[in-house]
Residue frames as qw, qx, qy, qz and C-alpha x, y, z in Angstrom:
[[0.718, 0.306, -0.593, 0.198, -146.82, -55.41, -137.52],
 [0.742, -0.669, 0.018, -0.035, -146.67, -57.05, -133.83],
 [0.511, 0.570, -0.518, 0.382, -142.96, -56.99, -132.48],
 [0.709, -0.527, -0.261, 0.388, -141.12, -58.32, -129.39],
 [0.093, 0.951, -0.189, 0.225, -138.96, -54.88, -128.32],
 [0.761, -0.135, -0.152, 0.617, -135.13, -55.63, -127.13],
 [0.087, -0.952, -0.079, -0.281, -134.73, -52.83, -125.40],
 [0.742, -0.305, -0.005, 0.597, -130.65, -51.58, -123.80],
 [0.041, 0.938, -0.103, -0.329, -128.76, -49.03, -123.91],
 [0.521, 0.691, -0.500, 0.018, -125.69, -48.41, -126.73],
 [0.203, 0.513, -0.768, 0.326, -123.05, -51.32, -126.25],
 [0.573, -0.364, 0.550, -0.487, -125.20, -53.80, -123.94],
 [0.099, -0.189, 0.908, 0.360, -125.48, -56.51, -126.77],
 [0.583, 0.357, 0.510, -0.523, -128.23, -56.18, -128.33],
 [0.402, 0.511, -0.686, -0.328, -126.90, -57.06, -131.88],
 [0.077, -0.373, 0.916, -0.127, -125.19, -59.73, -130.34],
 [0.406, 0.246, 0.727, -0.495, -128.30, -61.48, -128.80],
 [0.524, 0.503, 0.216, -0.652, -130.45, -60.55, -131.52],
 [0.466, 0.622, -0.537, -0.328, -128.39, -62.57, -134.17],
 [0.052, 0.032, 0.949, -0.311, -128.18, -65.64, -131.55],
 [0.446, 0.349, 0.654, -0.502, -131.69, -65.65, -131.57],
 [0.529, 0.553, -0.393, -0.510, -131.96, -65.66, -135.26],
 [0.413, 0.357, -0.826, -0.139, -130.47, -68.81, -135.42],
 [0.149, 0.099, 0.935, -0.308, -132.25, -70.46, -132.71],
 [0.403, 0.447, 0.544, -0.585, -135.40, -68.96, -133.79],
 [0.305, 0.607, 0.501, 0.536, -138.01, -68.60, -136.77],
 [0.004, -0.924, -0.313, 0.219, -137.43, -64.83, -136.27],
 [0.467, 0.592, 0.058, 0.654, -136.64, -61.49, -138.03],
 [0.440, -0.676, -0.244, 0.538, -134.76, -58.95, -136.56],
 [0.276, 0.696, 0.137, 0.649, -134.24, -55.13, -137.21],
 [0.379, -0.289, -0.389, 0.788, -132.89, -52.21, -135.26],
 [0.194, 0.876, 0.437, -0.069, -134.76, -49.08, -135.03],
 [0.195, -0.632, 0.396, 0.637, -131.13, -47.19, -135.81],
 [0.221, -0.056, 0.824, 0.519, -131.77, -49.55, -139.57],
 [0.269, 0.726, 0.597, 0.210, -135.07, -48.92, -139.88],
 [0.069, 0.882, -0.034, -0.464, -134.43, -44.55, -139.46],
 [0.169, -0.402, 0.563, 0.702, -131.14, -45.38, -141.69],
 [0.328, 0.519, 0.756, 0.227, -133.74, -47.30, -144.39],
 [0.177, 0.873, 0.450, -0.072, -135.94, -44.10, -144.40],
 [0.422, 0.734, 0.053, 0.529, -132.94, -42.19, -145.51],
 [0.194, -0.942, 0.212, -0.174, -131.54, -40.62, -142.35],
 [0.618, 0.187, -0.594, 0.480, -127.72, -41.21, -141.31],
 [0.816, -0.475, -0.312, 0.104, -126.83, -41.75, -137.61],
 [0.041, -0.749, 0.581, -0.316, -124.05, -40.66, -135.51],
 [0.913, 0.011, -0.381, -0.142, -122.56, -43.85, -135.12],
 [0.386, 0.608, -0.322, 0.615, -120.05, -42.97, -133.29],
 [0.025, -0.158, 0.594, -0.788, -120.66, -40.87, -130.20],
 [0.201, -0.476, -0.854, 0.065, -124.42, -42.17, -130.13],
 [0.308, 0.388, 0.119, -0.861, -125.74, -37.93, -129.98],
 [0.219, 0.631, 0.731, 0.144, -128.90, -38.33, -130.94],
 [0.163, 0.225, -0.168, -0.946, -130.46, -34.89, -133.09],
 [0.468, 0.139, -0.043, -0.872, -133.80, -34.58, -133.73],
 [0.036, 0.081, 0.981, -0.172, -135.46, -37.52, -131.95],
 [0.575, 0.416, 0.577, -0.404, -138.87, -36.95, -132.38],
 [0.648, 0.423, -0.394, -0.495, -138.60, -37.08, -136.21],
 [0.271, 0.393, -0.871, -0.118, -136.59, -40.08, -135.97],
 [0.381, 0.121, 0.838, -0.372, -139.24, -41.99, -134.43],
 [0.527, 0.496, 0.204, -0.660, -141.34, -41.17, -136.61],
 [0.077, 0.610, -0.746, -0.258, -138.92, -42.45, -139.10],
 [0.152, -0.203, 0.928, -0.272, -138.79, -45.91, -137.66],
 [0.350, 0.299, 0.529, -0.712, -142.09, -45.92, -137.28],
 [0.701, 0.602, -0.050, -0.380, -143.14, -45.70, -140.96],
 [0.135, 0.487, -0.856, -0.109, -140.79, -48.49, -141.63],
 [0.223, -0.091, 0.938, -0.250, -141.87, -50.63, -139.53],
 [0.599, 0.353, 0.421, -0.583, -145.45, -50.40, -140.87],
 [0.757, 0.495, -0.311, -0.293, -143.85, -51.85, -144.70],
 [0.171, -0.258, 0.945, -0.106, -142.68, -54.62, -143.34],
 [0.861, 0.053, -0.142, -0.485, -144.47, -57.50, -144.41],
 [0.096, 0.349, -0.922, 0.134, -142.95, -60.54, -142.32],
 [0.865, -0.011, 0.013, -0.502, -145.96, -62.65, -142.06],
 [0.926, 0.037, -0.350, -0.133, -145.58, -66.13, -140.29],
 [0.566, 0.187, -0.453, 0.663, -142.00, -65.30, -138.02],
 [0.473, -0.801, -0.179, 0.320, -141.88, -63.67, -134.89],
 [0.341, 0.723, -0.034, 0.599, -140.32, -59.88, -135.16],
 [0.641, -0.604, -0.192, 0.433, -137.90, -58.99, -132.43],
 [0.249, 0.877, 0.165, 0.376, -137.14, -55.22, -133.08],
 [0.565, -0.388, -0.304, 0.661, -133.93, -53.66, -130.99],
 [0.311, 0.671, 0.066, 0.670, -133.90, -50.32, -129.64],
 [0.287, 0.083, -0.370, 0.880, -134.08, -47.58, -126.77],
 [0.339, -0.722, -0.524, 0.297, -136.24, -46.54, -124.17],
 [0.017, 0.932, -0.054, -0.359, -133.95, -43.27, -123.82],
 [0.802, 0.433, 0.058, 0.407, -131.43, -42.33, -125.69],
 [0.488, -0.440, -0.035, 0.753, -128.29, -39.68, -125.45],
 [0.233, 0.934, 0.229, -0.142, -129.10, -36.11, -126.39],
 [0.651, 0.648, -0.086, 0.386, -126.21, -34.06, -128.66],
 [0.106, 0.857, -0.260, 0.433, -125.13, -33.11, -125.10],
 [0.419, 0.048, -0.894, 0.151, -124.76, -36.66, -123.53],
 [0.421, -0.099, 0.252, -0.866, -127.83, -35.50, -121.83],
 [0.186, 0.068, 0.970, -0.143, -130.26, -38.64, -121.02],
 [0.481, 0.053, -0.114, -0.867, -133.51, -38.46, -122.84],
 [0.463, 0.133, 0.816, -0.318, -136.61, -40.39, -121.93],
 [0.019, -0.323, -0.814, -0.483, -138.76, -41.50, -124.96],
 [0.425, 0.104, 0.295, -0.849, -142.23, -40.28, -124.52],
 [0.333, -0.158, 0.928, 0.051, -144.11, -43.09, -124.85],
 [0.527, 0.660, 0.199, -0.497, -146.13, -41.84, -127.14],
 [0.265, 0.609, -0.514, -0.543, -143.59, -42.93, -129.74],
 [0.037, 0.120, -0.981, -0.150, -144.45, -46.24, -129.57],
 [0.465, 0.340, 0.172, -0.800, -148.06, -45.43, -129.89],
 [0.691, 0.503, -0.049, -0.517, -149.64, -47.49, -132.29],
 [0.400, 0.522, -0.736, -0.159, -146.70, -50.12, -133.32],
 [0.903, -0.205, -0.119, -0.360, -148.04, -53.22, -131.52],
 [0.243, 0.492, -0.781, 0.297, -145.45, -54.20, -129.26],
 [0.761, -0.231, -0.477, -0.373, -146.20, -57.39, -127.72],
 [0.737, -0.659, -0.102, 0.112, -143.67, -57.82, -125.26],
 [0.064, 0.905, -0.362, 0.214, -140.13, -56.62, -123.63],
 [0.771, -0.211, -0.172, 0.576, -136.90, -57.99, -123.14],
 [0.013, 0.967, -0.132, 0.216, -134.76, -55.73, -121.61],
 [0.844, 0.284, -0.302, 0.340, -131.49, -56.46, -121.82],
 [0.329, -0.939, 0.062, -0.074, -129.05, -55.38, -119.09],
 [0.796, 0.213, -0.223, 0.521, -124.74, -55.71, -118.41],
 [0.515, -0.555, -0.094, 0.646, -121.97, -54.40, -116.08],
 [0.220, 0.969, -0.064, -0.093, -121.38, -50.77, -117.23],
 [0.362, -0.788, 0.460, 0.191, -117.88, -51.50, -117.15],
 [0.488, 0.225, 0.766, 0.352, -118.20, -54.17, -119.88],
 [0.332, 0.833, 0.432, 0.094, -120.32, -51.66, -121.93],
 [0.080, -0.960, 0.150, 0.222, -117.84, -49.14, -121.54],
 [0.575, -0.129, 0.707, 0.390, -115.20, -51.82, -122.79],
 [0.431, 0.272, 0.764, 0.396, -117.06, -52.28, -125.72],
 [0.271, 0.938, 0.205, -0.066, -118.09, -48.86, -126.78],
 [0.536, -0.699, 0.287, 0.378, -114.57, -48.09, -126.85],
 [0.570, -0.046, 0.738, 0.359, -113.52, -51.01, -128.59],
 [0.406, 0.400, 0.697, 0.436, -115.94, -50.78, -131.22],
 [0.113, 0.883, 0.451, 0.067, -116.86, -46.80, -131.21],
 [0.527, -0.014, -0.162, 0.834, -113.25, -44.97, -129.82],
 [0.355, -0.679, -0.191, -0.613, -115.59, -43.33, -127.47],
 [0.382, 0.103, -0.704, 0.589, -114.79, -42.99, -123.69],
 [0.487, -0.672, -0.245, -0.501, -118.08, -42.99, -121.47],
 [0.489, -0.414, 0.497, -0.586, -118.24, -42.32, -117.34],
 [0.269, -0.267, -0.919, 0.112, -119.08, -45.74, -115.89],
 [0.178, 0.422, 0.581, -0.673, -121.28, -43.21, -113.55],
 [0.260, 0.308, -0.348, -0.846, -123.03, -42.42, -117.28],
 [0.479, 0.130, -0.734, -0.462, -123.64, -45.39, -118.34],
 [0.195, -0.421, -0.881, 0.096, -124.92, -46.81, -115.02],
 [0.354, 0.364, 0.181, -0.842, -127.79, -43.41, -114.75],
 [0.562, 0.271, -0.347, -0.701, -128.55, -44.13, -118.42],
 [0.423, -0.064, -0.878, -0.216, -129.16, -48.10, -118.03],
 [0.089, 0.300, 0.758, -0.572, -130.77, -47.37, -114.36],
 [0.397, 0.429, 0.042, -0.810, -133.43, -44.99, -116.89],
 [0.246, 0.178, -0.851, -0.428, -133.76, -47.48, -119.13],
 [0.109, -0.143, -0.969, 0.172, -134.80, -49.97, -116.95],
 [0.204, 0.396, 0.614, -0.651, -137.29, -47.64, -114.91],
 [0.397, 0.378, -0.272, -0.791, -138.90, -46.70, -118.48],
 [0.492, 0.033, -0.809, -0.320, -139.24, -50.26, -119.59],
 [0.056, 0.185, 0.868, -0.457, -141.03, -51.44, -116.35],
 [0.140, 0.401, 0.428, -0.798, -143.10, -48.51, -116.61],
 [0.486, 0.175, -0.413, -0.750, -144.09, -48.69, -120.18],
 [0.378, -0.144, -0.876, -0.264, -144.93, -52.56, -119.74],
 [0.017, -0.302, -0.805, 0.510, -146.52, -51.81, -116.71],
 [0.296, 0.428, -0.052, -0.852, -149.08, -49.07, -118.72],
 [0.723, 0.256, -0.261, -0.586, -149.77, -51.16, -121.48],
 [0.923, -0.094, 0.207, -0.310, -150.12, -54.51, -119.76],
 [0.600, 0.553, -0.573, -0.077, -146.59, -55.92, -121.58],
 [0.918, -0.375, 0.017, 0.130, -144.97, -58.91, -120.10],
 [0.286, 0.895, -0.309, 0.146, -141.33, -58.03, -119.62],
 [0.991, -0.055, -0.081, 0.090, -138.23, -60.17, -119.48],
 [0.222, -0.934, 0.272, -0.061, -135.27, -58.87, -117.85],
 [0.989, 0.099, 0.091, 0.067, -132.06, -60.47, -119.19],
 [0.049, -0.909, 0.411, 0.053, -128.40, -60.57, -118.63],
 [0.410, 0.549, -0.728, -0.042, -125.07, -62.62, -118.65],
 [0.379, 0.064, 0.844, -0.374, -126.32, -64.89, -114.89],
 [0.755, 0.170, 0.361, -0.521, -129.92, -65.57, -117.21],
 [0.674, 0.153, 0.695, 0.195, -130.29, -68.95, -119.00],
 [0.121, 0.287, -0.572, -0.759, -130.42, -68.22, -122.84],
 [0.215, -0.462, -0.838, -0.193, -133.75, -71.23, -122.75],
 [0.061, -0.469, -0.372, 0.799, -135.11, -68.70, -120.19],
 [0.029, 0.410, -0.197, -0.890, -135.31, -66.53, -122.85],
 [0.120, -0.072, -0.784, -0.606, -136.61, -68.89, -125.80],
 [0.057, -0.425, -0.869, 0.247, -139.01, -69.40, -123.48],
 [0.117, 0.554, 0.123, -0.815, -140.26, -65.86, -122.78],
 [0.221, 0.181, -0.422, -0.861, -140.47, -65.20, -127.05],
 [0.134, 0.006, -0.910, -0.391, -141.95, -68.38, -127.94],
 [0.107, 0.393, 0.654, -0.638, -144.64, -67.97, -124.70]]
């Protein structure tokens, strides 16, 4: 199953975005936090500690492969790195996306200081601003670097970029 990847860290609006583009588009959307919950695992919704990441890919992973969306563009949110159980930054290994036919990257980006708003708001969680800009600066350099490895076109998108910008980019 080919997928576009919306890639951000916790709190940058990928939801958001990804449900706006539902409605402009013929496309399905899923998170890889919905496809791990699907396969039976619960989340820390919460503080966003991540435990035993390399199953949970794996997880995800075998979801995504019973999908059967045939005819729609699939725009799939998730995470370059993620936060370890000790708010420790982990990098994916990009081996976890190995095999899942991503086709291309948006990579979504926002003022840490808005993200830190809204994790609050919606998580009564208090990150650093110096956290949250390390863990979106790792983001980023991970998403260049994977599209730059496997040839991906990547689309770098925030509150200054058009929103046609974008349609453009999927529809491309």
């Amino acid at each position: 199953m080919a997928y576009i990847f919306l890639a951000g860290i916790h709190g940058v609006g990928k939801s958001t975005l990804a449900n706006k583009l539902k409605k402009s588009l013929d496309i399905n959307t899923f998170s890889v936090s919905d496809l791990i919950r699907k396969a039976g695992k619960s989340l820390d919704t919460i503080t966003k500690n991540t435990t035993d990441i390399s199953h949970n890919q794996e997880l995800w992973k075998n979801e995504l492969i019973k999908l059967n969306k045939r005819g729609s563009i699939l725009l799939l949110d998730g995470h370059f790195c993620l936060l370890d159980i000790n708010k420790n930054i982990f990098c994916l290994p990009f081996s976890t996306f190995k095999d899942t036919y991503m086709t291309k990257i948006i990579l979504m980006e926002n003022d840490p200081k808005i993200i830190r708003e809204r994790l609050l708001n919606r998580d009564k969680y208090d990150y650093s601003i110096e956290l949250l800009e390390k863990f979106q600066e790792y983001e980023k350099q991970q998403a260049i670097k994977y599209s730059i490895e496997n040839d991906l076109k990547i689309f770098f998108y925030n509150q200054d970029q058009l929103y046609s910008e974008l349609l453009d980019f999927i529809i491309s």
